[in-house]
N, C-alpha and C positions, 0 to 999 in steps of 0.2 A: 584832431578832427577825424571822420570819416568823410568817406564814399560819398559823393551829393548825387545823383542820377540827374537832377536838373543843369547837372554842368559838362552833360557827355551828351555833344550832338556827331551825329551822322553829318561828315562834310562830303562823301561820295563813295558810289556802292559802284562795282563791277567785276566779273570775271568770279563772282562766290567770296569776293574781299571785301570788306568794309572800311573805310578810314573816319579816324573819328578825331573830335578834338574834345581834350577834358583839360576844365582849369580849376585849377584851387589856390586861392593865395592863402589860404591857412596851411596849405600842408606842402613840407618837403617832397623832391623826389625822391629822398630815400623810403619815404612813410608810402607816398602813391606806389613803389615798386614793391613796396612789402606785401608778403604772404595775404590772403585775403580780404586785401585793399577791395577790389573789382569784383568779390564775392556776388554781391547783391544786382550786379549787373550781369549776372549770366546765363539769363534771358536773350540778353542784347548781343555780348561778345561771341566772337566764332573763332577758332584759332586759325592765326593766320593773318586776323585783323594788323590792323596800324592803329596807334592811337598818339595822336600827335599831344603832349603836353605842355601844360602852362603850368608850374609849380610856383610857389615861391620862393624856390633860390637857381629855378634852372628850367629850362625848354627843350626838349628834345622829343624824338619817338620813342613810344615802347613797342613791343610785338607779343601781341597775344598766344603764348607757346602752348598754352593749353584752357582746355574749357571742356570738365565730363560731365556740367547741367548744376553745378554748385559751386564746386571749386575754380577760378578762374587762378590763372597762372601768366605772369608778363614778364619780358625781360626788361631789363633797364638799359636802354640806349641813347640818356640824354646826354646831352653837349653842352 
């Protein structure tokens, strides 16, 4: 699957951070941490963000390591 934008909401904003939650039960965390997963979202992302996930086989945070207006970049911190 890809990127849904209808499944990444803003759950609270302050101090220039964003946290967000994004769910997808079609897709792995390994597939959401992949290379231009968040692409389409980098409008919205800022680095530095949080982004709390729901995948289908794992929950955890990622951390938005980069964002230069196309390429979005996360790391993989789920549990």
């Amino acid at each position: 699957m890809a990127f849904d934008n209808t499944h990444l909401s803003a759950m609270a904003h302050g101090d220039g951070q964003t946290w967000w939650q994004y769910k997808s039960t079609a897709d792995n965390r390994l597939t959401i941490a992949g290379a231009n997963y968040f692409n389409t979202a980098s409008g919205m992302l800022a680095a530095n963000d949080l982004i709390y996930v729901i995948a289908a086989d794992a929950v955890g945070f990622m951390a938005v390591t980069a964002n230069d207006g196309t390429t979005v970049t996360v790391s993989d911190g789920a549990v």
